[in-house]
Backbone as CSV, one residue per row, in Angstrom:
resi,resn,N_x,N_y,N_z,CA_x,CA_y,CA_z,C_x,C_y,C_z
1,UNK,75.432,26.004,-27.800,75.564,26.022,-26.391,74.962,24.775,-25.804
2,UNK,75.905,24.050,-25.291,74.977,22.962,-24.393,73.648,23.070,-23.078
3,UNK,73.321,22.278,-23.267,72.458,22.387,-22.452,72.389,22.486,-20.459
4,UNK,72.611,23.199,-19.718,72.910,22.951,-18.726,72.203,22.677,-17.616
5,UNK,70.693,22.532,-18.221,69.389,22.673,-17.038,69.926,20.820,-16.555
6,UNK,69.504,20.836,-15.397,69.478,19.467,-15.073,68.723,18.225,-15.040
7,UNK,68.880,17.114,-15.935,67.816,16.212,-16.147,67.336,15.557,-14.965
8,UNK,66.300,15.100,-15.329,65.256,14.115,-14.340,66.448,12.913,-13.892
9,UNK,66.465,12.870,-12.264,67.116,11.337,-12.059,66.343,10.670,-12.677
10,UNK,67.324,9.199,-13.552,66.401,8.761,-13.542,66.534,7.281,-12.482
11,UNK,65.751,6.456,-12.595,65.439,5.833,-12.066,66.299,4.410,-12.433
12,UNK,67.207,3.912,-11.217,67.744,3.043,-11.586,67.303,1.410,-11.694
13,UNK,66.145,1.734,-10.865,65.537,0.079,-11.298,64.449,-0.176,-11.787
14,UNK,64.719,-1.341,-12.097,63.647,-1.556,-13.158,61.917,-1.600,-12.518
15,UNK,61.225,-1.791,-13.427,59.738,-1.205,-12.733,59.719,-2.907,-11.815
16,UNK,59.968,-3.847,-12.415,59.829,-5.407,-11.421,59.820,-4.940,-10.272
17,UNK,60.984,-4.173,-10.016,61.409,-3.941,-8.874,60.610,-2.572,-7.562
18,UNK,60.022,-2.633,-7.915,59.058,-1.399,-7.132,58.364,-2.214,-5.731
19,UNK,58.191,-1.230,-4.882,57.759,-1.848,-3.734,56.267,-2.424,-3.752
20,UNK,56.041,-3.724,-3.619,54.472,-4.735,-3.296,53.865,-4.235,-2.333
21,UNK,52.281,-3.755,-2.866,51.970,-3.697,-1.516,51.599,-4.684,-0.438
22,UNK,51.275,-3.797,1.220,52.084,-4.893,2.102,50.338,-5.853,2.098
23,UNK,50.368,-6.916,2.738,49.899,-8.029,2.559,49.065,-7.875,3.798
24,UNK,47.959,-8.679,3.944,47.252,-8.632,5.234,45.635,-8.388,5.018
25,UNK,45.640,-7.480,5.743,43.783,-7.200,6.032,43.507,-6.405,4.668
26,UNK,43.086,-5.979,3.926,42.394,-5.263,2.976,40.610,-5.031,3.213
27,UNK,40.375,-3.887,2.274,39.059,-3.461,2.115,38.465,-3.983,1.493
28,UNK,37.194,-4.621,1.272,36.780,-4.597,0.400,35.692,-4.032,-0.130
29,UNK,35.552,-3.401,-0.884,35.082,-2.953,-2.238,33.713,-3.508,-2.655
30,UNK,33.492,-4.497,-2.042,32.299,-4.986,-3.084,31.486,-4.844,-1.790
31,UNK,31.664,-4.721,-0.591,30.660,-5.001,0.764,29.714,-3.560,0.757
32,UNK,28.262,-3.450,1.251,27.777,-2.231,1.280,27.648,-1.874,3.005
33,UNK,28.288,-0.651,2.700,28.147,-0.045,4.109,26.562,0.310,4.236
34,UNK,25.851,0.862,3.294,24.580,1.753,3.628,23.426,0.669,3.687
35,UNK,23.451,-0.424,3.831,22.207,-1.279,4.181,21.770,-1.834,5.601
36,UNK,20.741,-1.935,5.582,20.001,-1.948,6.868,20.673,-2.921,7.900
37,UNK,21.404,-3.743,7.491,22.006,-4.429,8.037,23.430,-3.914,8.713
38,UNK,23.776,-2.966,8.021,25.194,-2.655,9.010,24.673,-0.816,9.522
39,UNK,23.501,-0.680,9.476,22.823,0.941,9.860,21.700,0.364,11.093
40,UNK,21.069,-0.392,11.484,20.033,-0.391,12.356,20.848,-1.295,13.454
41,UNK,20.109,-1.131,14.506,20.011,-2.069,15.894,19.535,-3.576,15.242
42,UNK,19.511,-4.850,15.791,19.781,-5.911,15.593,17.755,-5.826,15.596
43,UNK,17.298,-6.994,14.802,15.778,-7.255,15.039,15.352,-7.465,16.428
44,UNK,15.973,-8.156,17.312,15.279,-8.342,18.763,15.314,-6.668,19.681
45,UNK,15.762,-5.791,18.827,15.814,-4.543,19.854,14.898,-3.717,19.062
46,UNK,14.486,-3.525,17.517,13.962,-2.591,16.852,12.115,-2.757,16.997
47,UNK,11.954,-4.422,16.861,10.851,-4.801,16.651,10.169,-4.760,18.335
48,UNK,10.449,-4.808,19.063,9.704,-4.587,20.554,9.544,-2.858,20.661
49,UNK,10.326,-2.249,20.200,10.346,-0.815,20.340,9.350,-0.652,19.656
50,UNK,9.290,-0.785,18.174,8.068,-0.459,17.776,6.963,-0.709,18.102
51,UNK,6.393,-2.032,18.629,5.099,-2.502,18.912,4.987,-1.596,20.212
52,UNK,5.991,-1.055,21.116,5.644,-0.238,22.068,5.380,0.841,21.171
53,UNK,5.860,1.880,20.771,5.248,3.189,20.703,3.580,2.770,19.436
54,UNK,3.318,1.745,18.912,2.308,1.074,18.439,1.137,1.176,19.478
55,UNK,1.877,0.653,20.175,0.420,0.575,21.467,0.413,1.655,22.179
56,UNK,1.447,2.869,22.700,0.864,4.185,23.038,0.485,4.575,21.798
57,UNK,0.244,4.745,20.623,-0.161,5.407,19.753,-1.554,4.999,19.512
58,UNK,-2.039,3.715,19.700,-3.359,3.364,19.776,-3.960,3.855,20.876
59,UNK,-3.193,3.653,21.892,-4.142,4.025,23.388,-4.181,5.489,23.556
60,UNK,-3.462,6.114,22.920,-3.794,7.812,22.776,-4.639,8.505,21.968
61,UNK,-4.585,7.420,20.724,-5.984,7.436,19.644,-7.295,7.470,19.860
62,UNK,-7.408,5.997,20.976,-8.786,5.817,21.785,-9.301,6.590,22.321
63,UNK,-8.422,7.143,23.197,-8.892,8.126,24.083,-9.063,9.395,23.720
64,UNK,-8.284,9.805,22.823,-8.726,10.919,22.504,-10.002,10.952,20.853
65,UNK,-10.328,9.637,20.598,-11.152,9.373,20.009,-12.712,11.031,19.844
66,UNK,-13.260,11.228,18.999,-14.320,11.528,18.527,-15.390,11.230,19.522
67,UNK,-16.431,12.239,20.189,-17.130,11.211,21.010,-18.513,12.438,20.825
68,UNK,-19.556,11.634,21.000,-20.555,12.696,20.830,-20.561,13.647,22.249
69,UNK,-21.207,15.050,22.246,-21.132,15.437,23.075,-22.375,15.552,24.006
70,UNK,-23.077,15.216,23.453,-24.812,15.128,24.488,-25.025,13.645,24.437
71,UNK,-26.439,13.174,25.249,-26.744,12.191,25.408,-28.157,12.485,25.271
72,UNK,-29.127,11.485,25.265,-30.720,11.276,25.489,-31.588,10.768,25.298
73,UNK,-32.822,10.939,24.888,-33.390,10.067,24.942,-34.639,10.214,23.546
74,UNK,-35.342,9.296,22.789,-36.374,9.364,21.968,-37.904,8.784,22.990
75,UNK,-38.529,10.115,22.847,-39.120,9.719,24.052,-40.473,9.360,23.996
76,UNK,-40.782,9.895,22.687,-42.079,9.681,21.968,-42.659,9.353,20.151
77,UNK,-43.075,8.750,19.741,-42.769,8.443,18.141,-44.234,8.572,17.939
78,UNK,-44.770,9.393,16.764,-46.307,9.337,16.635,-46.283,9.501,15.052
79,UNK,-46.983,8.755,14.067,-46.514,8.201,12.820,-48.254,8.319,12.450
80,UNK,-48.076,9.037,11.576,-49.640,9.416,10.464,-49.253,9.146,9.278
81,UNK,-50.179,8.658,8.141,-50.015,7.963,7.016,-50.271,9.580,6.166
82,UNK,-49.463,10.127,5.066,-50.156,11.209,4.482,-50.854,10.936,3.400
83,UNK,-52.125,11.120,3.140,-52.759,10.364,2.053,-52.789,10.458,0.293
84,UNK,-52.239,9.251,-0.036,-52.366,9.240,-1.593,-50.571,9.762,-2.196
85,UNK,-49.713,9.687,-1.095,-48.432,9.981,-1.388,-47.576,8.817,-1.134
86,UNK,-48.026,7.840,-0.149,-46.968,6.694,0.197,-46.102,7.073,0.724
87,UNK,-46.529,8.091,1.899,-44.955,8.511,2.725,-46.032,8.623,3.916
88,UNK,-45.288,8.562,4.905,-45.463,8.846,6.338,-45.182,10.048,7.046
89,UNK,-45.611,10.864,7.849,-45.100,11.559,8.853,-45.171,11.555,10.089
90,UNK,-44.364,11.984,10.797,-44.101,11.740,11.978,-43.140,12.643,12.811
91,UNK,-43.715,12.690,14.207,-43.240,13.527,14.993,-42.561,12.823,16.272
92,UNK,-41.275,13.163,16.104,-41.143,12.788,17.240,-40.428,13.501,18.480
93,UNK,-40.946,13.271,19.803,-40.536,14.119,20.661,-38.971,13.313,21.434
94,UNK,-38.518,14.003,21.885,-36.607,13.507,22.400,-36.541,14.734,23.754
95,UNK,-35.514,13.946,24.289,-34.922,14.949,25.502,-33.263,15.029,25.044
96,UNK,-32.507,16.015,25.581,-30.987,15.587,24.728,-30.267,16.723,25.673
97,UNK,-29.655,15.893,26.570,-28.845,16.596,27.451,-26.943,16.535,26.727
98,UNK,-26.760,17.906,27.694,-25.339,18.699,26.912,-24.522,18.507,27.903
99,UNK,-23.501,16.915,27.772,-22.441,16.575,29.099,-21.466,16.762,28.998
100,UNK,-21.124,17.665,27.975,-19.790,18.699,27.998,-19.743,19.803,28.335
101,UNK,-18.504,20.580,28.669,-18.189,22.068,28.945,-18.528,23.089,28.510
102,UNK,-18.828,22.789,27.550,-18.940,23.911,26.425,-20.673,23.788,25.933
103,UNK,-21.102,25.386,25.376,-22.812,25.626,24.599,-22.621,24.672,23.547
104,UNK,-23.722,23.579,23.429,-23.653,22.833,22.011,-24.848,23.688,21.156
105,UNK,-24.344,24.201,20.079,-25.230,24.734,19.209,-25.640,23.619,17.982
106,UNK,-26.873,23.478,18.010,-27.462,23.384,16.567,-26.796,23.272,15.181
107,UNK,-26.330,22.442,14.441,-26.735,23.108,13.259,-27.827,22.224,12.094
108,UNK,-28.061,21.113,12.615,-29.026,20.900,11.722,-29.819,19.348,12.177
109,UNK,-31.105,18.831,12.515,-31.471,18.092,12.690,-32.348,16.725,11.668
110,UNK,-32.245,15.788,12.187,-32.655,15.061,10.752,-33.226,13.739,11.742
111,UNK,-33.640,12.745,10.868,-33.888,11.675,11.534,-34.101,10.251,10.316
112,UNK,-33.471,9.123,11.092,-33.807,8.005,10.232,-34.488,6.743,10.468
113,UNK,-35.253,6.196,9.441,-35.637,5.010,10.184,-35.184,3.639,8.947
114,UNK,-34.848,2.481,10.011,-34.362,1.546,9.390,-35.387,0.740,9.241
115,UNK,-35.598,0.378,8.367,-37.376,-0.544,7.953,-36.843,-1.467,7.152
116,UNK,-38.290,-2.315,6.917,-38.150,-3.152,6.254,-36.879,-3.252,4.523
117,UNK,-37.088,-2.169,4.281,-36.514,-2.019,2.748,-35.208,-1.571,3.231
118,UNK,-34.909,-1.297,4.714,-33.186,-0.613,4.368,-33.923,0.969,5.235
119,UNK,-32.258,1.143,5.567,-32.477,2.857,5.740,-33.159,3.725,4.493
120,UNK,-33.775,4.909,5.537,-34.404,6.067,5.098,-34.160,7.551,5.417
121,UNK,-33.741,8.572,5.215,-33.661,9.657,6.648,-34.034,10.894,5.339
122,UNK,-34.414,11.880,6.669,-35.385,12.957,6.081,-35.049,14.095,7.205
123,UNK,-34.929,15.087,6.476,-34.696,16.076,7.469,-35.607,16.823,8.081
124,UNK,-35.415,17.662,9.283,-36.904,17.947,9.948,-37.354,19.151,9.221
125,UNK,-38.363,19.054,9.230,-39.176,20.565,9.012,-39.084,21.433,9.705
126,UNK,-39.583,22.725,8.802,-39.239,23.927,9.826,-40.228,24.453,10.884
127,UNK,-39.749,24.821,11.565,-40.058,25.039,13.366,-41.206,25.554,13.214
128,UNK,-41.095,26.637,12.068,-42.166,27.851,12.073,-43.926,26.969,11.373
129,UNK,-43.297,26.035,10.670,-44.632,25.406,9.841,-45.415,24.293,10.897
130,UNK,-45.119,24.045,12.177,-45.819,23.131,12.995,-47.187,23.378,13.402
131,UNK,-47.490,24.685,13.150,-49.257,24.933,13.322,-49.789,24.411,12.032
132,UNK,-49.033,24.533,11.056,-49.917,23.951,9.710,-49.959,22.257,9.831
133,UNK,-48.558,22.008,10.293,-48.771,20.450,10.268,-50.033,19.596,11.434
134,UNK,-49.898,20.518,12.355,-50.628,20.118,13.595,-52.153,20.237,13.005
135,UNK,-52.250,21.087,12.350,-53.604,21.237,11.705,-54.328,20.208,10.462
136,UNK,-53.183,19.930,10.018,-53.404,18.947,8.597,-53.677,17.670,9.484
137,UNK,-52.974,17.462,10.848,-52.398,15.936,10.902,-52.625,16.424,12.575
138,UNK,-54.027,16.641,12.849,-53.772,16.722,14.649,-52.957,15.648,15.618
139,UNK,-53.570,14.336,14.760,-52.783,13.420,16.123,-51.211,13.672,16.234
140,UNK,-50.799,14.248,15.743,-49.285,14.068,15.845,-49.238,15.359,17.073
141,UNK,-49.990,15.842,17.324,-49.640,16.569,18.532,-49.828,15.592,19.911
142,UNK,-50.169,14.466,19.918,-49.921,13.651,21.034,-48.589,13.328,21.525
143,UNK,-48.515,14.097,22.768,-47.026,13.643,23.617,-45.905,14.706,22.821
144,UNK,-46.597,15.399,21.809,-45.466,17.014,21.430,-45.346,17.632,22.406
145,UNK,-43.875,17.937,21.714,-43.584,19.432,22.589,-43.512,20.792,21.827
146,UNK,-42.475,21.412,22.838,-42.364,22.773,21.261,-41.193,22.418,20.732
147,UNK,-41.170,23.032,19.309,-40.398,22.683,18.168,-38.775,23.241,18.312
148,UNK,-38.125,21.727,18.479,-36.335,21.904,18.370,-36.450,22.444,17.217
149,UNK,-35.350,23.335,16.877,-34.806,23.950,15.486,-33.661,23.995,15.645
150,UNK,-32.770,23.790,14.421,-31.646,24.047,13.709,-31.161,25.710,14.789
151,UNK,-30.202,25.872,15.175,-29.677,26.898,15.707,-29.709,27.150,17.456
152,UNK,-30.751,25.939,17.847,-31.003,25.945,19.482,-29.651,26.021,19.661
153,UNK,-29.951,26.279,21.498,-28.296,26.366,22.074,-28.784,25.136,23.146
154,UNK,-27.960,24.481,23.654,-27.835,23.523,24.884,-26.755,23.985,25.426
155,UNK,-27.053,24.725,26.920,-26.172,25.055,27.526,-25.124,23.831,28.562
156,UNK,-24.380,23.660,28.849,-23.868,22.736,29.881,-23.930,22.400,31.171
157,UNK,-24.517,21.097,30.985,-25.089,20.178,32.145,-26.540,20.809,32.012
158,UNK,-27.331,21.030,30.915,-28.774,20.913,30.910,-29.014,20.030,29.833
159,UNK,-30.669,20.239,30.066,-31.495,19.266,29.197,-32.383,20.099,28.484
160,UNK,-32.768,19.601,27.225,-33.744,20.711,26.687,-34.748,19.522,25.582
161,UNK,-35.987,19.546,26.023,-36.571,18.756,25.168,-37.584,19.128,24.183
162,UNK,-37.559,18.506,23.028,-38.581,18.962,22.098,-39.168,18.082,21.008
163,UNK,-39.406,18.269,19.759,-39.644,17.813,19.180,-39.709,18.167,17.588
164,UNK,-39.522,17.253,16.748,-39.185,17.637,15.261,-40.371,16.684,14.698
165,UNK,-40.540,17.277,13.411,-41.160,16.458,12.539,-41.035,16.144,11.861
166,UNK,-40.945,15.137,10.556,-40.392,14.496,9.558,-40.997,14.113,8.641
167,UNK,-40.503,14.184,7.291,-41.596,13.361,6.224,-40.607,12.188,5.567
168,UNK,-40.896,10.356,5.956,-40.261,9.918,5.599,-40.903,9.253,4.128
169,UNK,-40.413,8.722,3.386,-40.928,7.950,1.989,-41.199,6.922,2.145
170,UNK,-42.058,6.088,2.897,-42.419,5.105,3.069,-43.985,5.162,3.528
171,UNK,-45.041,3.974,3.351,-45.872,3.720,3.991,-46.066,3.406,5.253
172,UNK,-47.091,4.123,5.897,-47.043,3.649,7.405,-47.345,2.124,7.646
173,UNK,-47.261,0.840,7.083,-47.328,0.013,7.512,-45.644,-0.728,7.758
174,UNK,-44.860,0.422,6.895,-43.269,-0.172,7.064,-42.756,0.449,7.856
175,UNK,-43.356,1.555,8.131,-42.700,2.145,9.201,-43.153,1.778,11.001
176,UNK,-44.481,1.567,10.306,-44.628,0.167,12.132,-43.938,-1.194,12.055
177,UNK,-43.806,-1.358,10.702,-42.596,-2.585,10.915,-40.814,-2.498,11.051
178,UNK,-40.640,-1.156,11.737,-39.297,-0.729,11.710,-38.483,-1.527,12.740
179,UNK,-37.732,-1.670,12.320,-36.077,-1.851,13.172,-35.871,-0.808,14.625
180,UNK,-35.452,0.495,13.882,-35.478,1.512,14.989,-35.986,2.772,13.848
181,UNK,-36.178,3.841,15.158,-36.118,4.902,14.101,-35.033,6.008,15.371
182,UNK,-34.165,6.572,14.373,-33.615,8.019,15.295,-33.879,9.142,14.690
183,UNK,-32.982,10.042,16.302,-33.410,11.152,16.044,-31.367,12.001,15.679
184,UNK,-31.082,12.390,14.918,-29.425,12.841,14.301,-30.101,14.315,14.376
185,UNK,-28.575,14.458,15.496,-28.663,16.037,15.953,-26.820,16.571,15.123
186,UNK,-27.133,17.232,14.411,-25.187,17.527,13.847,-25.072,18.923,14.799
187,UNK,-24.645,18.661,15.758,-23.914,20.188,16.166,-22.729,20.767,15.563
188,UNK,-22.794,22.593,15.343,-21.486,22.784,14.913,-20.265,22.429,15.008
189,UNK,-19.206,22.302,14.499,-17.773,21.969,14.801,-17.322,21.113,15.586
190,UNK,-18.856,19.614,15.332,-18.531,18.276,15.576,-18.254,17.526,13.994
191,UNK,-17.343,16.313,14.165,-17.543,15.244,13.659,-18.395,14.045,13.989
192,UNK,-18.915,13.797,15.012,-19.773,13.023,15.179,-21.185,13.762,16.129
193,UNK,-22.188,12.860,15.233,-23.561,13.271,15.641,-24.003,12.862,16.868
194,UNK,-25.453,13.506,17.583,-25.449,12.918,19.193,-26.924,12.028,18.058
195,UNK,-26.829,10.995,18.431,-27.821,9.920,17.831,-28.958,9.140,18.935
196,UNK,-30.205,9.681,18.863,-31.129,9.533,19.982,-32.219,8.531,19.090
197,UNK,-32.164,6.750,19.901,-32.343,5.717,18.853,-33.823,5.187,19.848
198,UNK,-35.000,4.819,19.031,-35.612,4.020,20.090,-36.176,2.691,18.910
């Protein structure tokens, strides 16, 4: 039986002969679309923009900068030699007013002095041991007050003054040759200390 399905036309010309494509503009292929150069605004429009939001971003930084929240004063420094140890102690009395909104609480007081050899700092003693010290070392009750401690409150827009005592590692002749000495108050749920310098 012959075959009766119907074959493929075929094709009467030769492949030479096929249509060219047409001529003109083309793509090319090798150029990159995704570089900064055909994706951004031109340099004279990108680079002024930035140095602006640069400079609100600094000037919003500043201001909202870290700032201590009290102020005051070191109001009295009284420095006894302790004998046969090569350290000093000393009391010193401060005033330290609270010029924010809010109770500044306590949490821990200390003090440093910059002397001859470089910084030193020592934290204060406790509140409760100042009759023993006053007793070992009377002069240091000259120009005391009663004893700041770790946990005071400073309420807002007052002043509250007192005094801490300290044992630093040095001889009292370096510590009359000091630089400064302060008084570092860390209140809770600050980053920066209120620093009372004389």
């Amino acid at each position: 039986m012959p075959d009766s399905s119907p074959s493929p036309p075929s094709s009467s010309k030769p492949p030479s002969a096929l249509p060219k494509p047409p001529s003109g503009a083309t793509i090319n292929i090798g150029e990159e679309y995704g570089t900064a150069k055909k994706n951004l605004p031109p340099a004279k429009i990108v680079v002024p923009a930035v140095v602006f939001v640069l400079v609100i971003v600094l000037i919003v930084s500043f201001m909202k900068r870290a700032r201590p929240q009290a102020s005051g004063s070191l109001d009295n420094v009284v420095a006894m030699e302790i004998p046969g140890q090569d350290s000093t102690i000393v009391a010193l009395t401060f005033t330290a007013y609270n010029s924010s909104d809010k109770a500044l609480y306590v949490h821990n007081i200390a003090a440093t002095v910059d002397g001859p050899a470089g910084k030193s700092t020592a934290d204060a003693v406790s509140a409760v041991d100042f009759d023993r010290y006053f007793q070992a070392f009377p002069g240091l009750k000259n120009g005391s007050q009663p004893a700041f401690s770790p946990e005071a409150e400073i309420l807002p827009g007052k002043a509250v003054t007192g005094s801490i005592i300290v044992a630093f590692p040095i001889k009292l002749d370096a510590f009359n040759q000091r630089k400064s000495v302060s008084v570092v108050i860390w209140p809770y749920n600050q980053t920066v200390p209120v620093t009372l310098t004389k």
